[in-house]
DSSP file (Angstrom, degrees, kcal/mol; ACC not computed):
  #  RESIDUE AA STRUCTURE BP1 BP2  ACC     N-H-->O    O-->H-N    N-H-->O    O-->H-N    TCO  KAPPA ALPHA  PHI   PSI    X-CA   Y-CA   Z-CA
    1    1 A X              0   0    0      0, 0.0     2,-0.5     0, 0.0    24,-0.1   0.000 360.0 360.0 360.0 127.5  160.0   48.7   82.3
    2    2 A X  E     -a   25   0A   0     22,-0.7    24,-2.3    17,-0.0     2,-0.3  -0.637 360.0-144.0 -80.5 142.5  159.4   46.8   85.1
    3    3 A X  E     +a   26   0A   0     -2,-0.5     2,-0.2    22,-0.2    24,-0.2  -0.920  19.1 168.2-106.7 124.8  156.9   43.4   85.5
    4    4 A X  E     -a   27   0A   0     22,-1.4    24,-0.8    -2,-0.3     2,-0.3  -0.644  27.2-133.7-102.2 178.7  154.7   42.3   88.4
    5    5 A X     >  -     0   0    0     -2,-0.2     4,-1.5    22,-0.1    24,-0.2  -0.671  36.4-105.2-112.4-167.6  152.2   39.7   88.5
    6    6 A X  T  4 S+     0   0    0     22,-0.4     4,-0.3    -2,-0.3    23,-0.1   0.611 119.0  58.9 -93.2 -13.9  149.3   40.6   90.0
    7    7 A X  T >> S+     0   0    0      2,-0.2     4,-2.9     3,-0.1     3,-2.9   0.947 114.7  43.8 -60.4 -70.2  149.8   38.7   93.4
    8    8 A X  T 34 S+     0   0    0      1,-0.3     5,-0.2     2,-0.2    -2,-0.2   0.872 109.2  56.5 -44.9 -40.0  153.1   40.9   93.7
    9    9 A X  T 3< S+     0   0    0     -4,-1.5     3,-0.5     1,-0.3    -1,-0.3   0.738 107.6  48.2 -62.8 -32.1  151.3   44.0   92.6
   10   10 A X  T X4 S+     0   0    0     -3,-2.9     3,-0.6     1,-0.3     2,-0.6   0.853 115.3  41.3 -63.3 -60.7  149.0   43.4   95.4
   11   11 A X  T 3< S+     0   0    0     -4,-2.9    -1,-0.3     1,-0.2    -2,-0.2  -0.422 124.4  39.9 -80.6  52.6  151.7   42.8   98.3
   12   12 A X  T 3>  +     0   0    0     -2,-0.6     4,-2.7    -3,-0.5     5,-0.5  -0.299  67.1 129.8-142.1  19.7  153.9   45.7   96.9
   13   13 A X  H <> S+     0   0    0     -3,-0.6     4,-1.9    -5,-0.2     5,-0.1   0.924  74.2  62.2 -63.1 -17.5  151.3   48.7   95.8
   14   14 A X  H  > S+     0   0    0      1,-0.2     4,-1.0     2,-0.1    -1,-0.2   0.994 116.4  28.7 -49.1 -63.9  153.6   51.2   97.9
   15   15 A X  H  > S+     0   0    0      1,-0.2     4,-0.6     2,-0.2    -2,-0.2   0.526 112.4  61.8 -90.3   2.4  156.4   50.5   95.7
   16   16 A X  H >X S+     0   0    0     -4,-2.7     4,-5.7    -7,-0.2     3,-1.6   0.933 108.8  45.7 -70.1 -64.9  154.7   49.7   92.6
   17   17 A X  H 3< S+     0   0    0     -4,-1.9    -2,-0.2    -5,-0.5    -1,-0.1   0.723 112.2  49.3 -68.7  -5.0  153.1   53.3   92.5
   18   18 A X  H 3< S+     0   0    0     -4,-1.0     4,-0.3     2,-0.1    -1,-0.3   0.714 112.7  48.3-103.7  -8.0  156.4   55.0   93.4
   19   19 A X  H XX S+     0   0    0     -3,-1.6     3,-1.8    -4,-0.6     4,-0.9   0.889 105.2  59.2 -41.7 -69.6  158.0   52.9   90.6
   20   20 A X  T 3< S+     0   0    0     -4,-5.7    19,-2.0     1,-0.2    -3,-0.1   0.679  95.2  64.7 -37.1 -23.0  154.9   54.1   88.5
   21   21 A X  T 34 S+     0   0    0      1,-0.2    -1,-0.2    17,-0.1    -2,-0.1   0.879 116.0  27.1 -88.9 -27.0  156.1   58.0   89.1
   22   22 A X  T <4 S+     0   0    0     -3,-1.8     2,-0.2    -4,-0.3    -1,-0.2   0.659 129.5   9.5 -88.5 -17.1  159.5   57.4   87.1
   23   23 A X  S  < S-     0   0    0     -4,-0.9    -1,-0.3    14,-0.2    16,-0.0  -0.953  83.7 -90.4-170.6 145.4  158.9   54.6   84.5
   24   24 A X        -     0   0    0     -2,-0.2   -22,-0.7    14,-0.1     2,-0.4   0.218  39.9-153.7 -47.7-174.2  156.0   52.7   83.2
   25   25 A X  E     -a    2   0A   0    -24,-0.1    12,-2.2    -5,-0.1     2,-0.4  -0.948   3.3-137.5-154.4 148.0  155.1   49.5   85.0
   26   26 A X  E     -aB   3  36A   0    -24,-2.3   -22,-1.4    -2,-0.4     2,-0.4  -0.848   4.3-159.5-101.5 144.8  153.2   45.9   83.7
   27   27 A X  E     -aB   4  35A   0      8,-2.5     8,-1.3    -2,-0.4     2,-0.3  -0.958  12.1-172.8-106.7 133.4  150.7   44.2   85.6
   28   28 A X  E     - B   0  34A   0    -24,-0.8   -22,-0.4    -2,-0.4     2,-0.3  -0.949   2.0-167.2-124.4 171.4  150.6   40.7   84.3
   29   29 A X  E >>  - B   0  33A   0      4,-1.1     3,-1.5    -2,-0.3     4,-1.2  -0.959  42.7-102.8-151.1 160.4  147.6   38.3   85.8
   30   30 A X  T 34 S+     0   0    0      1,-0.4    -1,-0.1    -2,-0.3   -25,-0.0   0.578 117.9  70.7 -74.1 -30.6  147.5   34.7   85.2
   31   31 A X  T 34 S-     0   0    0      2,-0.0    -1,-0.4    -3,-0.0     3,-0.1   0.256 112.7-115.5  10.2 -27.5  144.8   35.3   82.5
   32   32 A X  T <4 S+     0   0    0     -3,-1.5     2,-0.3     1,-0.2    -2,-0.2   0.701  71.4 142.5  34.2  34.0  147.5   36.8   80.5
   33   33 A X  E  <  -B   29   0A   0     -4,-1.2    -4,-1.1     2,-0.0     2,-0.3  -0.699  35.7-157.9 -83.4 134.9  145.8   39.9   80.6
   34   34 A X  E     -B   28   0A   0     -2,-0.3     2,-0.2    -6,-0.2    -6,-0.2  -0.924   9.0-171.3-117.7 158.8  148.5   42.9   80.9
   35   35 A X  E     -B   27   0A   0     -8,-1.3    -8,-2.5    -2,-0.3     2,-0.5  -0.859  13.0-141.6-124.7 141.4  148.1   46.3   82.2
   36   36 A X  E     -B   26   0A   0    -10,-0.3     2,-0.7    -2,-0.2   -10,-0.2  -0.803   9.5-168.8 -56.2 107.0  150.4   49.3   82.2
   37   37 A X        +     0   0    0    -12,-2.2     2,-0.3    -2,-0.5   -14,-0.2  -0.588  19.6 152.2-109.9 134.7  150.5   51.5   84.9
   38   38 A X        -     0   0    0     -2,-0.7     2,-0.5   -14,-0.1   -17,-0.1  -0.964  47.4-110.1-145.3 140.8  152.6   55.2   84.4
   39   39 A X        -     0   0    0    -19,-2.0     3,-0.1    -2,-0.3    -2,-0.0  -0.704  31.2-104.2 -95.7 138.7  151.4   58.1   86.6
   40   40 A X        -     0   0    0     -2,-0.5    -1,-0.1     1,-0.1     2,-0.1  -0.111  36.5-109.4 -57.8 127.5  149.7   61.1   85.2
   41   41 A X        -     0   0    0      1,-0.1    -1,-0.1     3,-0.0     3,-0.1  -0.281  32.2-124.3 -65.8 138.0  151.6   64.2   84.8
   42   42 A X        -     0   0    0      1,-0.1     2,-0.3    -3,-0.1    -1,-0.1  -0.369  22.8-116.4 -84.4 146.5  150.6   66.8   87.2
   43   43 A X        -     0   0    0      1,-0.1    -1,-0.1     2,-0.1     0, 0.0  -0.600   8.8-143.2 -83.7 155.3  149.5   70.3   85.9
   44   44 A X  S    S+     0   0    0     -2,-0.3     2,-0.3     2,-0.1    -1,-0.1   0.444  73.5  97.9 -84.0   3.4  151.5   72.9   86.8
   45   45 A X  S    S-     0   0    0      2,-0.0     2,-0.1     3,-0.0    -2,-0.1  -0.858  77.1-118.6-113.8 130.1  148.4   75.3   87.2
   46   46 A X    >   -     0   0    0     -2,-0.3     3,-1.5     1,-0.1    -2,-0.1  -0.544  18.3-123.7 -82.7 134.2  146.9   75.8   90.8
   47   47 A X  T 3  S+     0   0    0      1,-0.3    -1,-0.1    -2,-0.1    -2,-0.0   0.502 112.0  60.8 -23.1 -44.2  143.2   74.6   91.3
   48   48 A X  T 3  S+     0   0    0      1,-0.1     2,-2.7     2,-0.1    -1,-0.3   0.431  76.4 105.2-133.3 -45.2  142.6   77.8   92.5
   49   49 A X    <   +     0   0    0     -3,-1.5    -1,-0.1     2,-0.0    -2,-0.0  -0.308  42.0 153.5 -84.4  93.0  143.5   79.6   89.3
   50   50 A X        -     0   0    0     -2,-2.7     2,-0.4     1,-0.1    -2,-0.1  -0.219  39.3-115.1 -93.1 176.1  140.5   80.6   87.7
   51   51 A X        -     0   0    0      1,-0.1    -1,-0.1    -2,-0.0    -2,-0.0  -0.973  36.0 -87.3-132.9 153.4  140.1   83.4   85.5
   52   52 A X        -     0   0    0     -2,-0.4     2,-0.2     1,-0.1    -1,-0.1   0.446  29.2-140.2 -13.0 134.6  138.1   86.5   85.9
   53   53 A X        -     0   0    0      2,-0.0     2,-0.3     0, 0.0    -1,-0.1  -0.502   7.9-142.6 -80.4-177.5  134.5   87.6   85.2
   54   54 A X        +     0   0    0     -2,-0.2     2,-0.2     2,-0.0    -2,-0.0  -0.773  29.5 148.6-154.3 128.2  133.4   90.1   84.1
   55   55 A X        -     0   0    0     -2,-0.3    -2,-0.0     2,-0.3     0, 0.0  -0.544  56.8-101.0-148.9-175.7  130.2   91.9   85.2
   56   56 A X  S    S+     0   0    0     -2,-0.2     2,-0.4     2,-0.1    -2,-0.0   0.329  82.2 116.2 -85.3 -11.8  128.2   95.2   85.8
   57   57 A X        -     0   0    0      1,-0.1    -2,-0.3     4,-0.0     2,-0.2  -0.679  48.1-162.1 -68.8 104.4  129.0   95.1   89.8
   58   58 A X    >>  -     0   0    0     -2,-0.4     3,-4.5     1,-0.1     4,-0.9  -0.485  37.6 -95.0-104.2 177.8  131.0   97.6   91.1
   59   59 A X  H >> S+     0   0    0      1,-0.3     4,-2.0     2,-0.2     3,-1.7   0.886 120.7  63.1 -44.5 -44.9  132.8   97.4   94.6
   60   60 A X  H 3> S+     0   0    0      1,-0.3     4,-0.9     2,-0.2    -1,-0.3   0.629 102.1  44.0 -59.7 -12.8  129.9   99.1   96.2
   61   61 A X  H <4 S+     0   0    0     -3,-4.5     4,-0.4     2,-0.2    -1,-0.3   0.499 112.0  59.9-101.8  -2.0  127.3   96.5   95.4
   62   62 A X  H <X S+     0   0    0     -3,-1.7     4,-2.1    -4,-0.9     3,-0.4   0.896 107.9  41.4 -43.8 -68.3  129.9   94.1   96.5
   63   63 A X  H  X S+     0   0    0     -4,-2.0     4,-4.4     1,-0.2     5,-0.3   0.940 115.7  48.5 -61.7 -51.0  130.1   95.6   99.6
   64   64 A X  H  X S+     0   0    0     -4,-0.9     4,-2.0     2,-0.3    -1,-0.2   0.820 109.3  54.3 -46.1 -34.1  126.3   96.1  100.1
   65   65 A X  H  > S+     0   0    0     -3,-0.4     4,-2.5    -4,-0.4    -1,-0.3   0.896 108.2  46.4-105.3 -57.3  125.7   92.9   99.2
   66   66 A X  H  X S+     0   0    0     -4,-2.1     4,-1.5     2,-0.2    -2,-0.3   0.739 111.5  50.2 -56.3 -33.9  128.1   91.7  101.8
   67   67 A X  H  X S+     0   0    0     -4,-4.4     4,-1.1     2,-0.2    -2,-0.2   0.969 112.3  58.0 -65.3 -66.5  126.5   94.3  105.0
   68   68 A X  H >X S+     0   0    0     -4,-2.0     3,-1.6    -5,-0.3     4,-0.6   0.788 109.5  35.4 -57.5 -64.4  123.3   92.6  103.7
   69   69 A X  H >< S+     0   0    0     -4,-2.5     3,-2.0     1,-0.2    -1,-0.3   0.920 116.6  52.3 -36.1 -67.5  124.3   89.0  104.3
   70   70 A X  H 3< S+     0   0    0     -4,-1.5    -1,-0.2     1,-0.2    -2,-0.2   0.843 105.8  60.8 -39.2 -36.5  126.4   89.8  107.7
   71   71 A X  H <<        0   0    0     -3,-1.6    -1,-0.2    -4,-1.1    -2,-0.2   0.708 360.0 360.0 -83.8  -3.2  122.8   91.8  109.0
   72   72 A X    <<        0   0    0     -3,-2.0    -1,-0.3    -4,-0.6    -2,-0.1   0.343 360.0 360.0 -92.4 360.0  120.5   88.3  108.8
């Protein structure tokens, strides 16, 4: 684990947080006060990947519903 103070942590936050992506890191501040900083693990699951409803709507009231918008 690596240690900054809090000065360094300040002039270095580029390489602090790409430190951060492999191994924990300390902040220490003159306080004694510490923090640990470690990056959160990314989900592997796309934003985008919802799952389904499921409703009484078939494609044709889809589509109707879609002419109707376009015609205003």
């Amino acid at each position: 684990m690596k240690v900054f103070t809090y000065s360094e942590a300040r002039q270095n936050l580029a390489q602090l947080l790409s430190l951060a992506q492999t191994e924990e890191v300390e902040i220490r501040r003159r306080d004694g006060s510490v923090f640990v900083l470690r990056a959160k693990p990314q989900s592997p699951v796309s934003p985008f990947d919802v799952r389904g409803v499921r409703t009484k709507a078939t494609t044709a009231d889809v589509v109707e519903a879609i002419r109707h918008s376009r015609e205003r």
